[in-house]
C-alpha positions as CSV (number, residue, x, y, z in Angstrom):
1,X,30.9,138.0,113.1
2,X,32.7,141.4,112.5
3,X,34.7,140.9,115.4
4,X,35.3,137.4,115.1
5,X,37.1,138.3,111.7
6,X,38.7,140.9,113.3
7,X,40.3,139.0,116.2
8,X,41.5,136.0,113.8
9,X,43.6,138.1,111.3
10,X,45.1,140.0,114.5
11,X,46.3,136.9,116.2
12,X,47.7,135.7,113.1
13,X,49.5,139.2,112.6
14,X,50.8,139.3,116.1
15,X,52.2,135.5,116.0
16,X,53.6,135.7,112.8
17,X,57.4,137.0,113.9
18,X,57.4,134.3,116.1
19,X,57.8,131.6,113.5
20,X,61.1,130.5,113.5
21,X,63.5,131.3,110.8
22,X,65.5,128.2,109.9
23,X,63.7,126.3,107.1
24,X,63.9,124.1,104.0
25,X,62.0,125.6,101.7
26,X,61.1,123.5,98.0
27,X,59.8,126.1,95.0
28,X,58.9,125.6,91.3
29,X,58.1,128.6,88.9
30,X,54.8,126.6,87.8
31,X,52.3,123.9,88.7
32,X,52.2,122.9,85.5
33,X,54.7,122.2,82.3
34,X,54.2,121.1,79.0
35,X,56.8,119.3,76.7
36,X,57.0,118.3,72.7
37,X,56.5,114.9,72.7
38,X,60.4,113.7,72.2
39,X,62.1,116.0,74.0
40,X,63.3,116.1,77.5
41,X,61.0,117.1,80.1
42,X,63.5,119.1,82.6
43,X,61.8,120.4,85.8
44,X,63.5,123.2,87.8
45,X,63.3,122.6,92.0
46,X,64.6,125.6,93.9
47,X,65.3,124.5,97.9
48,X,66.1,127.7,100.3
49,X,68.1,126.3,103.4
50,X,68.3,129.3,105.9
51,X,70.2,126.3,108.3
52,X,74.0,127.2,108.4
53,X,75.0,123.9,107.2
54,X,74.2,121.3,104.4
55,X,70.7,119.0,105.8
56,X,71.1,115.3,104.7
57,X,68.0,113.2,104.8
58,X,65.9,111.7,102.4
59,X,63.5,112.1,99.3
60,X,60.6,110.3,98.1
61,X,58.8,111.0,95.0
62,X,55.8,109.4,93.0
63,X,54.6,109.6,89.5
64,X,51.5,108.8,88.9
65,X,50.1,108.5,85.2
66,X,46.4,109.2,84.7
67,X,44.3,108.1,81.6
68,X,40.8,109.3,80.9
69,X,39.0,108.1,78.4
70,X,35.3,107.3,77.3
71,X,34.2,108.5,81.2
72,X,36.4,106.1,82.7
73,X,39.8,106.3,84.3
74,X,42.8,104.5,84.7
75,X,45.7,105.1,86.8
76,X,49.2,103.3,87.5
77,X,52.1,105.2,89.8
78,X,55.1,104.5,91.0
79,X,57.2,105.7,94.0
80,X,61.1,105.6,95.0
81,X,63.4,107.4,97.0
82,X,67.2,107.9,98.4
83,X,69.3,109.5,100.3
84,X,69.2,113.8,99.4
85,X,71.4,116.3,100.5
86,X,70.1,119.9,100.9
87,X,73.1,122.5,100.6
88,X,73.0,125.9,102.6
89,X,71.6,128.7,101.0
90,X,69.8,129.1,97.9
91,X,70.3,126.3,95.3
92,X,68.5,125.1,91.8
93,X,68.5,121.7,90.3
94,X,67.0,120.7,86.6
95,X,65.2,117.3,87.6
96,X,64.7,115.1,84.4
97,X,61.8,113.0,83.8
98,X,62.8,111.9,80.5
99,X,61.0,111.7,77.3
100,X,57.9,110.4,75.8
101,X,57.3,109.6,72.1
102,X,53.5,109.9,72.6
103,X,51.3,112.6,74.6
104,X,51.3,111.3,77.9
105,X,50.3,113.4,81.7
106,X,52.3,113.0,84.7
107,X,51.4,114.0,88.2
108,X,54.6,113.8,90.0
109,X,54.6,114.6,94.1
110,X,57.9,115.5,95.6
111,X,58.8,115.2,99.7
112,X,62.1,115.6,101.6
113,X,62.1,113.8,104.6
114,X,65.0,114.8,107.4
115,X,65.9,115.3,111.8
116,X,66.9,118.5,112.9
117,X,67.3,119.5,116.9
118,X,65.7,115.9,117.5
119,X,62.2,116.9,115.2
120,X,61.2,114.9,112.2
121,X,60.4,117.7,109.7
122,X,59.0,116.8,106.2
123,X,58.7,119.4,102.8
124,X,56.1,118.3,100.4
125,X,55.5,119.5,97.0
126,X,52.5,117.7,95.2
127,X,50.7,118.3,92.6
128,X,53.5,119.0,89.7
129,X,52.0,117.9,86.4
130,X,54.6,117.5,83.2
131,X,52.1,117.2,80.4
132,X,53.8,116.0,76.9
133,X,52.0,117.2,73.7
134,X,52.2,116.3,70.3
135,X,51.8,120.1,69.1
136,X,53.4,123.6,69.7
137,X,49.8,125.0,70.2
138,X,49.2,122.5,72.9
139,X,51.3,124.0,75.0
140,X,50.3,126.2,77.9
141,X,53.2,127.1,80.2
142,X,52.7,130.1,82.4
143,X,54.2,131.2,85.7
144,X,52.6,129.7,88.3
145,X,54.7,129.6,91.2
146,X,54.1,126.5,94.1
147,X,56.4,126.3,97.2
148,X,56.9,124.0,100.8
149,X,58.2,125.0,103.8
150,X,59.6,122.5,106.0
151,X,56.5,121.0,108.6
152,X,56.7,118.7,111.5
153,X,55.7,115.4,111.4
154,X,53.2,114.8,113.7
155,X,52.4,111.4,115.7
156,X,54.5,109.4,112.9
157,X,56.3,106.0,113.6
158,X,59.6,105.5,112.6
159,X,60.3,104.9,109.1
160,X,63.1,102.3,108.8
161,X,63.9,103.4,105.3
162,X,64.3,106.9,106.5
163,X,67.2,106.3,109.4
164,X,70.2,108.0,108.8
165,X,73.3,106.4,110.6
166,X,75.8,109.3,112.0
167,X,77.6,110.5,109.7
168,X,81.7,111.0,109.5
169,X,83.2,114.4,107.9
170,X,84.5,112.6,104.8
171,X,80.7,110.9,104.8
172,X,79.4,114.7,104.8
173,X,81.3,116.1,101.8
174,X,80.3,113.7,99.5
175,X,76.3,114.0,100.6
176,X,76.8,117.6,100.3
177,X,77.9,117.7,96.5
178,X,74.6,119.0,95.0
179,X,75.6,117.8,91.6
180,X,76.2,113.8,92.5
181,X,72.8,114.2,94.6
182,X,70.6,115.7,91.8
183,X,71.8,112.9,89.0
184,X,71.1,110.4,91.1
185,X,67.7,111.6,91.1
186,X,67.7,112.1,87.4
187,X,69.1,109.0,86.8
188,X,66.2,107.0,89.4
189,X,64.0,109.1,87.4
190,X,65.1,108.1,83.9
191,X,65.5,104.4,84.6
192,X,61.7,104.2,86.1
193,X,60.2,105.9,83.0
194,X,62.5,103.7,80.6
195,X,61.4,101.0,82.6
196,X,57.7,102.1,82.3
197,X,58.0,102.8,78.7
198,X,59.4,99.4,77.8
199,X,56.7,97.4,79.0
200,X,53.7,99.3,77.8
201,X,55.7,99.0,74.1
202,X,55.6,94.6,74.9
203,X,52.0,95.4,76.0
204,X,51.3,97.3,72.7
205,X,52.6,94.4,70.5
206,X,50.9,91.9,72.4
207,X,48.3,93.0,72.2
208,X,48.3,93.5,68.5
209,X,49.0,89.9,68.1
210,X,45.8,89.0,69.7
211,X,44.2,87.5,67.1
212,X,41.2,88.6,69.2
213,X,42.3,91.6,68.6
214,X,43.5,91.5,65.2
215,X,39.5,90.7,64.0
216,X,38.1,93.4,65.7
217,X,40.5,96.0,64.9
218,X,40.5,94.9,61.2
219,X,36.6,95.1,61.2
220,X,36.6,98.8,62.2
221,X,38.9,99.6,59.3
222,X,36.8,98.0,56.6
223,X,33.9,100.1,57.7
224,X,36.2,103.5,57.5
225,X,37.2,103.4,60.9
226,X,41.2,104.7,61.4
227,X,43.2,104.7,64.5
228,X,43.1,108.1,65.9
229,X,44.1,107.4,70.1
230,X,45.0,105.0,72.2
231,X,45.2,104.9,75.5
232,X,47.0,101.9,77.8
233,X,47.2,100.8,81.6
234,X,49.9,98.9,81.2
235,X,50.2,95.9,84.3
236,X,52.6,93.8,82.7
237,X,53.6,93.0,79.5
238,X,50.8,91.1,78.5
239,X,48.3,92.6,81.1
240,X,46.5,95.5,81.4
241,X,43.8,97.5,79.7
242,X,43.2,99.6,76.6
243,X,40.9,102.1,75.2
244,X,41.5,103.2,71.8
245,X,39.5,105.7,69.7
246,X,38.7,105.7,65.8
247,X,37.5,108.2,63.4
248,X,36.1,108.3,59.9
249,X,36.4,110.8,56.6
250,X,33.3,112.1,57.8
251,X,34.5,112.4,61.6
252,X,32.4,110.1,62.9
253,X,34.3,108.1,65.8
254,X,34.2,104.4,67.4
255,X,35.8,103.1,70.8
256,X,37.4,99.6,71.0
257,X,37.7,99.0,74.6
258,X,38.6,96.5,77.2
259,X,41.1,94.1,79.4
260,X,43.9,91.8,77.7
261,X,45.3,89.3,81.0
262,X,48.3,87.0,80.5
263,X,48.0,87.2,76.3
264,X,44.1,86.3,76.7
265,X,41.4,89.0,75.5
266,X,38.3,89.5,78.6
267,X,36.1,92.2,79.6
268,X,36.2,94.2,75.6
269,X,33.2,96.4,74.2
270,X,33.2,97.9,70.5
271,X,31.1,100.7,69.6
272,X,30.5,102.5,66.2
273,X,28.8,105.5,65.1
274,X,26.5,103.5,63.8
275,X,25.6,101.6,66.7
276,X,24.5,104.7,68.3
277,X,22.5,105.9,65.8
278,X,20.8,103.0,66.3
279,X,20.7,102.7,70.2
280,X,19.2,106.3,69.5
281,X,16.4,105.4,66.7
282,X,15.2,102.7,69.0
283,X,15.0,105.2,71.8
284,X,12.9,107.4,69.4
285,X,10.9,105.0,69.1
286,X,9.5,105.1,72.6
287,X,6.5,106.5,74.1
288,X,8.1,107.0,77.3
289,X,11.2,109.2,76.1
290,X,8.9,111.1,73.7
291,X,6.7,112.6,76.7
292,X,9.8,113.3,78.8
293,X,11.7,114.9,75.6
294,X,8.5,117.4,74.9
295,X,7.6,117.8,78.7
296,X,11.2,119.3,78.5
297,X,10.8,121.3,75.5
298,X,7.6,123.0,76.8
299,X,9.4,124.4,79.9
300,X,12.3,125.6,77.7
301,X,14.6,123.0,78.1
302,X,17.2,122.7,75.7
303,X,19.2,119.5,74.6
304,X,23.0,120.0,75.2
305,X,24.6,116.5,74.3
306,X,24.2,112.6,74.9
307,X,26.7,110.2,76.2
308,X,27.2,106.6,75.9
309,X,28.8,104.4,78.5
310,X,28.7,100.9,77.4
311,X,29.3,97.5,79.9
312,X,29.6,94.2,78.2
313,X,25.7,93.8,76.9
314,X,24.3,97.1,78.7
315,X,24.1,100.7,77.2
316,X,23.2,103.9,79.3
317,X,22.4,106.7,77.2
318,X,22.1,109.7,78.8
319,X,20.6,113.0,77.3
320,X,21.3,116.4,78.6
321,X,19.3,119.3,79.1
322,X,19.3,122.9,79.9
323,X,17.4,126.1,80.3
324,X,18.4,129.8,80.8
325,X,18.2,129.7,84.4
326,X,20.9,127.2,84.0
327,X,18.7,124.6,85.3
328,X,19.6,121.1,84.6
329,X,17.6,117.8,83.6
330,X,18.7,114.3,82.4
331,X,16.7,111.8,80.4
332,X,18.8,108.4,81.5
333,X,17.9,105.4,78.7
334,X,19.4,102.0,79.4
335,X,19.7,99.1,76.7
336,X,20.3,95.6,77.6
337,X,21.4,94.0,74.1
338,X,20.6,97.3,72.4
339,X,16.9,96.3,73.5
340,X,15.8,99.2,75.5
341,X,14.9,98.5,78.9
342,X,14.4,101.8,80.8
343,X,13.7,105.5,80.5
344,X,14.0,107.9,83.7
345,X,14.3,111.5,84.0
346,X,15.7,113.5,86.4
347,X,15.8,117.1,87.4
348,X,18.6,119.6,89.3
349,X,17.7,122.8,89.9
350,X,20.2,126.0,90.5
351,X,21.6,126.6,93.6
352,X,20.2,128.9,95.7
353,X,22.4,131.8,96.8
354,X,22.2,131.0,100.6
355,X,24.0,127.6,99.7
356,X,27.0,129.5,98.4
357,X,27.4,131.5,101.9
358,X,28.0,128.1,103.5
359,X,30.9,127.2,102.2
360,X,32.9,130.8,103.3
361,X,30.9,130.5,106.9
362,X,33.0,126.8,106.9
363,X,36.4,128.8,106.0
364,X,35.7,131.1,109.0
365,X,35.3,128.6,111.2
366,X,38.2,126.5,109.9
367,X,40.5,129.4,110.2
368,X,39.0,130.5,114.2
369,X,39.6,126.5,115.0
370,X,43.1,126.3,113.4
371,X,44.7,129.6,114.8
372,X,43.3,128.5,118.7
373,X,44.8,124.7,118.3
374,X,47.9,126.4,116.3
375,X,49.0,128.8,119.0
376,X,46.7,128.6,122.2
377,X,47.5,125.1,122.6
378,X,50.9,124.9,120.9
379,X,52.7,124.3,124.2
380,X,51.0,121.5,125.3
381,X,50.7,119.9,121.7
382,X,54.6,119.8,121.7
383,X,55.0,118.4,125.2
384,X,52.6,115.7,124.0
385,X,54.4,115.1,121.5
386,X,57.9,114.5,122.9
387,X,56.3,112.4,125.7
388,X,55.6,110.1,122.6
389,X,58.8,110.5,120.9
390,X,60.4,109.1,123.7
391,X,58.3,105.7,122.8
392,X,61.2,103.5,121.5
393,X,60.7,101.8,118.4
394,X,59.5,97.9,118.2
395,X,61.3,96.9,115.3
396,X,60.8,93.6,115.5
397,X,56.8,94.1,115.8
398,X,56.9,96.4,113.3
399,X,58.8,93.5,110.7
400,X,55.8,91.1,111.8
401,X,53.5,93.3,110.9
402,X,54.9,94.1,107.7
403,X,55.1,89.7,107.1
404,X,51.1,89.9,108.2
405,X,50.7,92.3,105.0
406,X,52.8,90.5,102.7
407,X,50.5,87.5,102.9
408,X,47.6,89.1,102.6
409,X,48.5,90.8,99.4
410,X,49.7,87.2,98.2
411,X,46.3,85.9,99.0
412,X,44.5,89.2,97.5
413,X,46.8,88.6,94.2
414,X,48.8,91.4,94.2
415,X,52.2,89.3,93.9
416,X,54.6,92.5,93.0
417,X,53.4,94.4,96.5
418,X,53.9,90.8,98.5
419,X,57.3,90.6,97.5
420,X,58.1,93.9,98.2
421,X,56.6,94.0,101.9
422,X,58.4,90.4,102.3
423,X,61.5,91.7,101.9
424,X,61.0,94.8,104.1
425,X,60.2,92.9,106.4
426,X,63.2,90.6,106.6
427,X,65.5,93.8,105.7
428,X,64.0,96.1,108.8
429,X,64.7,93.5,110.8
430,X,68.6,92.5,110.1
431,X,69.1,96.4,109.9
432,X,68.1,97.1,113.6
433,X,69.5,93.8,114.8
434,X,72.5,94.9,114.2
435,X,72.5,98.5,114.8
436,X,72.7,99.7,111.4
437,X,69.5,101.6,111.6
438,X,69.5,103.3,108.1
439,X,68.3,103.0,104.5
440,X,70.5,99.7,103.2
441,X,69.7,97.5,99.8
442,X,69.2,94.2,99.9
443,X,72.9,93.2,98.3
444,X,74.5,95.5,101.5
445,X,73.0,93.6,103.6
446,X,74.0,90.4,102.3
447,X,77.3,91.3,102.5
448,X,77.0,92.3,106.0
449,X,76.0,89.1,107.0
450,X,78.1,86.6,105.3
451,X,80.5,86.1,108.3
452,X,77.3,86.3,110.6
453,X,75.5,83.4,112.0
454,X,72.2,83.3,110.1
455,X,71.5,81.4,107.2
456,X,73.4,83.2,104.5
457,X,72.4,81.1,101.1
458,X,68.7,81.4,102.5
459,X,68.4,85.1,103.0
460,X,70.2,86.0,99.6
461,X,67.7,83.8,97.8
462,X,65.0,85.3,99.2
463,X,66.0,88.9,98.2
464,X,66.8,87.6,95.0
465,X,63.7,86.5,94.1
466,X,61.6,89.8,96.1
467,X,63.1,91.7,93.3
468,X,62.7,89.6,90.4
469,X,59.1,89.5,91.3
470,X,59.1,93.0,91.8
471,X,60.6,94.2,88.2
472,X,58.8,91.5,86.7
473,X,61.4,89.2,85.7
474,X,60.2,86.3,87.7
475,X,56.3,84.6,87.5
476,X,55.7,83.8,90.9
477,X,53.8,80.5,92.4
478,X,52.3,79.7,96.0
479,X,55.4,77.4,96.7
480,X,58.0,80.6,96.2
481,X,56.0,82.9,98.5
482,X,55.7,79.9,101.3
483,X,59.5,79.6,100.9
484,X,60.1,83.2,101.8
485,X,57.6,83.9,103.8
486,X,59.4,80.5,106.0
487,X,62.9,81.9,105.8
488,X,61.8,85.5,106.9
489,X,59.2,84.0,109.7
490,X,61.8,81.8,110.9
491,X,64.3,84.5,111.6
492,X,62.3,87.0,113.1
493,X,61.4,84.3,115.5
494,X,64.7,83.0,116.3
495,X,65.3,86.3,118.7
């Protein structure tokens, strides 16, 4: 084993100068950054080009907001991108993601996409999280640095949003202005949360108008119950799902739960102190729990807390349990109409020490497997893949393909992603038709073809109404999609 160790760090020592120098190289100072809620949340990104020239190409980012509440978790995220220039040398931009009025996490993952000496190289930075707090002692920034270098891509198709069209010198010198590049971003940036923000406030208000709602929420505050936190998925304005918390004078706390689609309140639980205190005095109440609770306590056991997780008309309870060996055990009760129904108890012991060997005997290997297939077999790993470079690109396959998925998001009833993989489609396949190969919006390409011979008034109306459904300014219907899925069928089947 000695000298397996051995061997691996030397090869990697030895092979190391031969990396090549030229890079693009992305860098924050930490992973993550907190914010006052109301005040700009300004990112710094670093890029190191060692290239001797400016590297156009394009970046993608998503932001993905996470709630988790009550043991469950909700996520929505969104991605975009556009054309990036990365100038020589060493450069910093202050990316702005806006503001929030109310604490709020965002993961955010960052990747720069470009073609240099005929490879597809990709940067990634993931994981940044901007969390906004209410309170200065909330915050937690530290230095916590986080960098990319530029990697291959390996085995990937051609993305037709990614095709840069050669560029002229005037073309250069304006992609190369750092400044115009990095508000853009801020800008796409900006607009998306605004965007965001908007609807979950329409949500919000909606939601309040339930009159659903309105009894609920009003019976909680005649027992003492006040609005601490609330917590929204936001789908549109008048979908989605909420999970708000309320607290007493004597800090005991309820959870007002559920699903609110198109105005209409479904799927919605309400649960009070008080309704736990009784879930638990029934459970008390058992001679099943009471042999499990003192078989517990006669080995030591400690209780450590109980949780609730409530479904429409089913409770689980689940007690805790703990000894000094750090030893674990669970008494699991479940109510159906707070009527008890079940009591089970189950039992973890520690690890032992041999299972924590494993997982650095994995490592080893991991490392032995990666530095043989990383440099042994470099040589023929790049052949291979030029061989499938050379594979020209099937665009019009590819826009089928993309049709094929539109319809089956329409038929699963996700109407926003249909749209969207609709007109992909129909705008991958008038780019490579006529040679444009590159990243072009919908209104670009109209204008392109209004002296061509396809059906003009048809293929504007079809992008028009892919991005109304897409912002959400447009309530779709079976007959729209078979319109556009006709027009963009038709056309790809015409050559």
């Amino acid at each position: 084993m000695k000298k397996i160790i051995i061997t691996v760090f030397l090869l990697l020592f030895l092979l190391m100068p031969h990396i090549s120098a030229e890079d693009v190289i992305f860098s924050v100072d930490q992973t993550e950054y907190y914010f006052l809620t109301g005040e700009q949340a300004i990112v710094p990104l670093t890029m190191n080009n060692t290239y001797n020239e400016a590297v156009d190409g394009l970046i993608s980012y998503t932001i993905t907001q996470t709630i988790n509440q009550g043991g469950s978790s909700y996520s929505s995220s969104n991605s975009q991108s556009q054309s990036f220039s990365v100038p020589a040398g060493n450069n910093t931009i202050q990316i702005n993601f806006g503001k929030s009025d109310q604490p709020l996490r965002l993961d955010v993952d960052l990747e720069f996409s470009f073609t240099k000496d005929n490879e597809d190289l990709i940067v990634s930075l993931n994981n940044i999280v901007i969390i906004f707090v209410s309170n200065q002692s909330q915050m937690n920034n530290q230095q916590n640095s986080m960098q990319s270098s530029s990697e291959k891509i390996t085995n990937a198709e051609p993305d037709p949003n990614s095709q840069q069209q050669p560029q002229t010198p005037q073309d250069k010198l304006q992609n190369n202005q750092m400044n115009q590049d990095s508000q853009a971003l801020k800008d796409q940036i900006e607009r998306q949360l605004a965007m965001e923000q908007a609807q979950e406030n329409d949500f919000e208000k909606n939601l309040f108008n339930n009159s659903e709602f309105q009894k609920i929420h009003e019976s909680l505050q005649k027992q003492g119950y006040n609005l601490s936190n609330k917590q929204l998925d936001v789908k549109s304005n008048d979908t989605g799902s909420f999970n708000f918390t309320y607290e007493n004078r004597e800090g005991k706390s309820a959870s007002f739960e559920g699903e609110m689609q198109d105005g209409e309140l479904v799927d919605f639980q309400k649960q009070t102190a008080e309704d736990r205190q009784q879930l638990f005095n029934v459970l008390n109440q058992s001679k099943e729990f009471q042999e499990y609770h003192n078989q517990l306590l006669n080995v030591s056991y400690n209780r450590t807390s109980i949780t609730y997780n409530q479904d429409g008309n089913i409770t689980i309870m689940k007690l805790s349990y703990q000894n000094e060996e750090n030893e674990t055990a669970i008494i699991t009760a479940e109510f159906f109409d707070k009527e008890l129904s079940n009591v089970s108890l189950s039992k973890q012991k520690s690890m032992n020490i041999f299972f924590w060997i494993i997982p650095f005997i994995i490592l080893l290997i991991v490392i032995t497997v990666f530095v043989y297939y990383r440099y042994i077999r470099r040589d023929t790993i790049v052949q291979n893949e030029k061989k499938l470079k050379n594979t020209p690109f099937d665009y019009k396959k590819k826009a089928a393909e993309l049709l094929v998925q539109a319809e089956k998001y329409f038929q699963k009833g996700d109407y926003k992603a249909a749209y969207a993989k609709a007109g992909q489609s129909l705008r991958l396949f008038l780019s490579y038709e006529h040679g444009l190969k590159k990243e072009i919006t919908n209104s670009d390409i109209v204008i392109f073809l209004r002296n061509k011979k396809y059906p003009y008034n048809e293929i504007k109306q079809c992008f028009d109404v892919c991005s109304l459904v897409e912002f959400a300014k447009f309530q779709t219907n079976q007959s729209d999609f078979k319109r556009v899925y006709a027009t963009v069928h038709s056309i790809i089947a015409q050559t």
